[in-house]
C-alpha positions as CSV (number, residue, x, y, z in Angstrom):
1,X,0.0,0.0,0.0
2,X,1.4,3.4,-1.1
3,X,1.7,5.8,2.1
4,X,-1.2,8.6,0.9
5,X,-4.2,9.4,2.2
6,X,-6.3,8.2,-0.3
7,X,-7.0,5.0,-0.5
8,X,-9.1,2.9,-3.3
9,X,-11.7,0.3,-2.8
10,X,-9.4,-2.9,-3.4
11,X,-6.9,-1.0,-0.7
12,X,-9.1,-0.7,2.1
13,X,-10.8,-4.6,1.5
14,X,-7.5,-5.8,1.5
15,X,-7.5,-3.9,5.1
16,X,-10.2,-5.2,6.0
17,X,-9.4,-9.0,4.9
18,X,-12.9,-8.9,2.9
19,X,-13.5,-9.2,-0.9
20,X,-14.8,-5.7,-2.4
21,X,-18.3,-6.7,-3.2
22,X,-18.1,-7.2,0.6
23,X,-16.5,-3.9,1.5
24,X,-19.9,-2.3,-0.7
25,X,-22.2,-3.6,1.3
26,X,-20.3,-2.9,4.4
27,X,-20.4,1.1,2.8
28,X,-24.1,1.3,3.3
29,X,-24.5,-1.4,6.5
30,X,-22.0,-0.3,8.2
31,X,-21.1,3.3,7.5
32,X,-17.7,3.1,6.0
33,X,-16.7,6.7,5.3
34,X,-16.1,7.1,2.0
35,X,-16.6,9.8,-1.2
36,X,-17.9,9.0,-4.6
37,X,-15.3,10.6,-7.7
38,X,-16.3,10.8,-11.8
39,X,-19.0,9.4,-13.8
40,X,-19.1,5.8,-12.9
41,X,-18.9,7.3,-8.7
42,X,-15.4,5.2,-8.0
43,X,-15.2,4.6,-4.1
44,X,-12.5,6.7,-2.3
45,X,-11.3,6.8,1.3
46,X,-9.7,8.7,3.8
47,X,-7.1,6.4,5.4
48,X,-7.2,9.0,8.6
49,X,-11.3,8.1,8.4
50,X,-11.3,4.8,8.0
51,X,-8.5,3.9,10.7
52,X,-10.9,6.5,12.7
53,X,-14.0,4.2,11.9
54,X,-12.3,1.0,12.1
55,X,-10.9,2.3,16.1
56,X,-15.0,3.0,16.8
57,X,-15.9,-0.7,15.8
58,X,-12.7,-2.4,18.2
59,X,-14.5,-3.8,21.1
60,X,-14.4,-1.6,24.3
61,X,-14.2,1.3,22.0
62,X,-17.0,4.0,23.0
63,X,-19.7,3.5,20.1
64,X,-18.3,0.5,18.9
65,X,-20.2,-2.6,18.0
66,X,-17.0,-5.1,18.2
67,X,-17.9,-6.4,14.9
């Protein structure tokens, strides 16, 4: 993984450990943060917001669902 903030779809499933039809679903079950670039709305991700999101689901964490 290339140190930038911006991270692409197959970048944060491979994170995750989850294919990216997975990591879709997640988006809209789960909240993910992400943004939506160009005509066909490519998924895009804040690494600093998705470490963020991914601290809120650790077990313990205040919010967090442990999942």
């Amino acid at each position: 993984m290339k140190d930038r903030d911006t991270m692409f779809l197959q970048e944060v499933a491979d994170l995750l450990r989850v294919h990216r039809h997975t990591l879709r679903r997640w988006i809209v079950e789960r909240g993910i943060p992400h943004t939506k670039h160009g005509e066909r709305g490519h998924y895009r991700f804040s690494r600093a917001a998705v470490t963020a999101w991914l601290k809120g689901k650790q077990p313990g964490a205040a919010g967090g669902k442990g999942k």
